[in-house]
C-alpha positions as CSV (number, residue, x, y, z in Angstrom):
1,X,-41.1,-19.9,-21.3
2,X,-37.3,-19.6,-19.7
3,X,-36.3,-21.8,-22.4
4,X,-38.0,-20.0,-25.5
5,X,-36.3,-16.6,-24.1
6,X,-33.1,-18.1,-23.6
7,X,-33.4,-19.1,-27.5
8,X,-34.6,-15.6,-28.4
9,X,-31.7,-14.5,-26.8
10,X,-29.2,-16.3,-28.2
11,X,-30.5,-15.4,-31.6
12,X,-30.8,-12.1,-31.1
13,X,-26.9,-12.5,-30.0
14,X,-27.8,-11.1,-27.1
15,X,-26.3,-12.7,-23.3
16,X,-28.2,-13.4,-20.2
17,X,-27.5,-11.3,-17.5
18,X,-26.3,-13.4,-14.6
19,X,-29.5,-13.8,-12.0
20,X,-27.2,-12.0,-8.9
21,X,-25.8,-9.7,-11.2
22,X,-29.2,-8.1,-11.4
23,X,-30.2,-8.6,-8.1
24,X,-26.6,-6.6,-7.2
25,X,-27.2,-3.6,-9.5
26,X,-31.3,-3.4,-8.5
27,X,-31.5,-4.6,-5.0
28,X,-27.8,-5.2,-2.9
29,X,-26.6,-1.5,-4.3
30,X,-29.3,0.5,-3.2
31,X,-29.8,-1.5,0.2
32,X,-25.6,-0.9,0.6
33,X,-25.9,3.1,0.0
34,X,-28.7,3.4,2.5
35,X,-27.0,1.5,5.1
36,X,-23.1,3.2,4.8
37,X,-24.9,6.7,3.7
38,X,-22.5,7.3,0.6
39,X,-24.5,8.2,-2.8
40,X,-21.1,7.6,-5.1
41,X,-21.8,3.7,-6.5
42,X,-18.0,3.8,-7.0
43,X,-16.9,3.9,-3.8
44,X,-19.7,1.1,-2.6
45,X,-18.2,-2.9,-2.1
46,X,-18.4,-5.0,-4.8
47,X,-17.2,-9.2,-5.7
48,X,-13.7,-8.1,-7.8
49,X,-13.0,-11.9,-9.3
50,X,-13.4,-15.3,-7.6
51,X,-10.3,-17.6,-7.1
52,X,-11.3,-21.2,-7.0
53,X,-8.3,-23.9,-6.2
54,X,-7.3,-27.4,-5.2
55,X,-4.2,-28.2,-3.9
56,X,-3.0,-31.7,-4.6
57,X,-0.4,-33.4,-2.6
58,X,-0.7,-36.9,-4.4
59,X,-0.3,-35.8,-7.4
60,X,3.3,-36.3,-6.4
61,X,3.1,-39.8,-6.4
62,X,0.3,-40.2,-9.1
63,X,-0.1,-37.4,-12.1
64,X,-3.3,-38.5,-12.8
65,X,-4.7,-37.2,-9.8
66,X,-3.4,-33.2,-10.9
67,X,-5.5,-34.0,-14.3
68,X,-8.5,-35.4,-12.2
69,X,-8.6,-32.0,-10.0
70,X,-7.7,-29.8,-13.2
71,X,-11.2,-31.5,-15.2
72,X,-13.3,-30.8,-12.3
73,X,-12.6,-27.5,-11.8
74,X,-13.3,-26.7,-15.8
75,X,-16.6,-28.8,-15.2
76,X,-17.3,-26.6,-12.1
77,X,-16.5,-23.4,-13.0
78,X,-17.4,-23.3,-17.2
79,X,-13.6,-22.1,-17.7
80,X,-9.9,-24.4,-18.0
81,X,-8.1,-24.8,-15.0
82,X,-4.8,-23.7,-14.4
83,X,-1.5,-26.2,-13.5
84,X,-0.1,-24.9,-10.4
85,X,3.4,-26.0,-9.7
86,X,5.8,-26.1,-7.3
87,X,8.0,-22.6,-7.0
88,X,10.9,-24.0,-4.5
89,X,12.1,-27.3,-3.3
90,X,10.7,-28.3,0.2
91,X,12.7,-31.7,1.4
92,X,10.4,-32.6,4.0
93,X,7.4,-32.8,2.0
94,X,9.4,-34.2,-0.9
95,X,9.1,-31.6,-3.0
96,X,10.4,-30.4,-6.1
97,X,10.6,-27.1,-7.6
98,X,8.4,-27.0,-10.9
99,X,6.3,-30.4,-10.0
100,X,2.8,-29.8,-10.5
101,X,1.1,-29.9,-7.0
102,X,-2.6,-27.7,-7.6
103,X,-5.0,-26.1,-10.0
104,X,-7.4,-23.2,-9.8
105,X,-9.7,-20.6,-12.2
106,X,-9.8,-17.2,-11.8
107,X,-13.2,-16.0,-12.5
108,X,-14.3,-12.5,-13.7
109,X,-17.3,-11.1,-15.0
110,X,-20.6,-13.1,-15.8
111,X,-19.0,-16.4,-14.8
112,X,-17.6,-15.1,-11.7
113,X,-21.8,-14.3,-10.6
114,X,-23.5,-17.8,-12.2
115,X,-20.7,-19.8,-10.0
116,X,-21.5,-17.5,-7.0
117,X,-25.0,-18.4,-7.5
118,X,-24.8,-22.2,-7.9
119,X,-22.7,-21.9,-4.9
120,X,-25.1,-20.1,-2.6
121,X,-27.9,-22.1,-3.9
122,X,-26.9,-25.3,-4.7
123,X,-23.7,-26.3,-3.4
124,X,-23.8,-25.1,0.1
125,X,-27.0,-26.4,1.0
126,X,-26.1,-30.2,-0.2
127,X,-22.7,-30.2,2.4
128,X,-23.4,-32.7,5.0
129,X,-23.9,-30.9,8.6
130,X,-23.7,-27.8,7.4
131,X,-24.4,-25.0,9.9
132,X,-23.5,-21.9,7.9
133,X,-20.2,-20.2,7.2
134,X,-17.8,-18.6,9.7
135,X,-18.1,-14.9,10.3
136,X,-13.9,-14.3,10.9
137,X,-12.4,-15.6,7.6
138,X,-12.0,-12.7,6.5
139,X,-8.5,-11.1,5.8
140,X,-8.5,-8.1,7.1
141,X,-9.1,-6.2,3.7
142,X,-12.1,-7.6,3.1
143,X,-11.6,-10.3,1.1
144,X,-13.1,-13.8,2.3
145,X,-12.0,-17.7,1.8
146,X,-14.4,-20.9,2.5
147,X,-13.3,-24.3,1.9
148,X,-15.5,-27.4,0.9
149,X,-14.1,-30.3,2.0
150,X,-15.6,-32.3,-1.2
151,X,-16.1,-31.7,-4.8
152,X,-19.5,-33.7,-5.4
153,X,-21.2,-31.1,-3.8
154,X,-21.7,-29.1,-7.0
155,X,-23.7,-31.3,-9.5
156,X,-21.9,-30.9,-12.1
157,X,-19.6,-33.2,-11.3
158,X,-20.2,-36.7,-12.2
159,X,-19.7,-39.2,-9.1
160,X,-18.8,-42.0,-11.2
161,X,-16.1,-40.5,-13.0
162,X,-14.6,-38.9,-9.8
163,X,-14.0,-41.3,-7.1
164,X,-11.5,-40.1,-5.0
165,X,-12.1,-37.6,-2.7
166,X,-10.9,-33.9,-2.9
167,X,-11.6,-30.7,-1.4
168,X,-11.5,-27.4,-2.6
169,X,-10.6,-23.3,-1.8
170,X,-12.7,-20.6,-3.0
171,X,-11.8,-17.2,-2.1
172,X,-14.3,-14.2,-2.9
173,X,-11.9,-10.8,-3.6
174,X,-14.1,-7.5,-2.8
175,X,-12.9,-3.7,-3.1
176,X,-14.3,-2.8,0.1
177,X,-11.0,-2.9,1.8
178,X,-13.2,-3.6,5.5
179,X,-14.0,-6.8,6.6
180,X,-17.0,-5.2,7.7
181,X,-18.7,-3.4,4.5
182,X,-17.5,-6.9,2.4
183,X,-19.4,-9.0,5.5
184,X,-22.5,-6.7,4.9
185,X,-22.4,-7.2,0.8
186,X,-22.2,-11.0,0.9
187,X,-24.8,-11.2,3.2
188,X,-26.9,-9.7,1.1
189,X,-25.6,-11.6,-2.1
190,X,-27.6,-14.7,0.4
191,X,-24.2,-15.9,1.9
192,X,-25.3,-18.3,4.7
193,X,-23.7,-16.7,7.4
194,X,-23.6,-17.8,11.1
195,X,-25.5,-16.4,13.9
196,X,-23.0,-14.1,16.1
197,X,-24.9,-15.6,19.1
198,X,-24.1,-19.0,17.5
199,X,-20.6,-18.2,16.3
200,X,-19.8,-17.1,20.1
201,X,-20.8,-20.2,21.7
């Protein structure tokens, strides 16, 4: 049935809507204006764009290892990666100015939700010992950053083609401007948040 709508769609040249994009305009935006008591929708927290990086120290020594980072990401995230390079020479790292040294997608829109998604309900729950995420990595404007310590966990990745090792940054920018109100809207997007009992001991 899923797939015979998905055709109809398509032919139709109509687009999905994103799974949590619905659930955010139905469900999270009603739940969010009963609990902060404002009635504007405008002036409620909402997921801005998602910034998803690697940072890759050997590919100082090796290149390949900046084009290995850059292809997962793409698989990842449905959208090319960005070269990140170098903006100022750093002599103890042995660093050059304009070397490439990271790569990262911004993501907006549709794609920005469907990654959200696969990482809430795929990726997170295959990271080994995992225990939920911290409750303080916030910034202080209501923006939060996680990091995943390997790539494999997202599926689309295939193990055989990427050996080595490499983690990953994915920052979530909100409007909320409070750590608070953005804490209170990804909990309800089904971010695995920590205990506060837990998190204190």
């Amino acid at each position: 049935m899923a797939k015979a709508a998905t055709k109809a769609a398509k032919s139709d040249g109509e687009v999905p809507v994103p799974r949590l994009k619905e659930r955010f305009e139905n469900e999270i935006l009603p739940a969010m204006r009963e609990k902060f008591g404002r009635e504007n929708r405008l002036s409620l927290p909402r997921i801005q764009k998602i910034v998803v990086s690697m940072g890759v120290g050997s590919a100082m020594s090796d290149k390949k290892h900046i084009e290995e980072a850059a292809s997962a990401l793409t698989d990842i995230t449905g959208q090319k990666a960005l070269i990140c390079k170098a903006r100022k020479s750093i002599a103890n790292f042995r660093l050059r100015e304009g070397v490439a040294i990271g790569a990262k997608v911004t993501l907006r829109g549709a794609r920005m939700y469907e990654f959200l998604d696969r990482l809430i309900s795929i990726a997170l729950p295959r990271v080994r010992d995992f225990r939920g995420l911290k409750l303080n990595a916030f910034d202080g404007h209501g923006n939060y950053s996680l990091g995943l310590t390997e790539q494999l966990v997202f599926p689309e990745l295939n193990p055989d083609k990427y050996l080595r090792p490499q983690g990953m940054n994915i920052a979530i920018c909100c409007s909320a401007g409070s750590d608070d109100e953005s804490r209170e809207m990804l909990r309800l997007f089904g971010l695995p948040f920590k205990n506060p009992d837990e998190a204190a001991a």
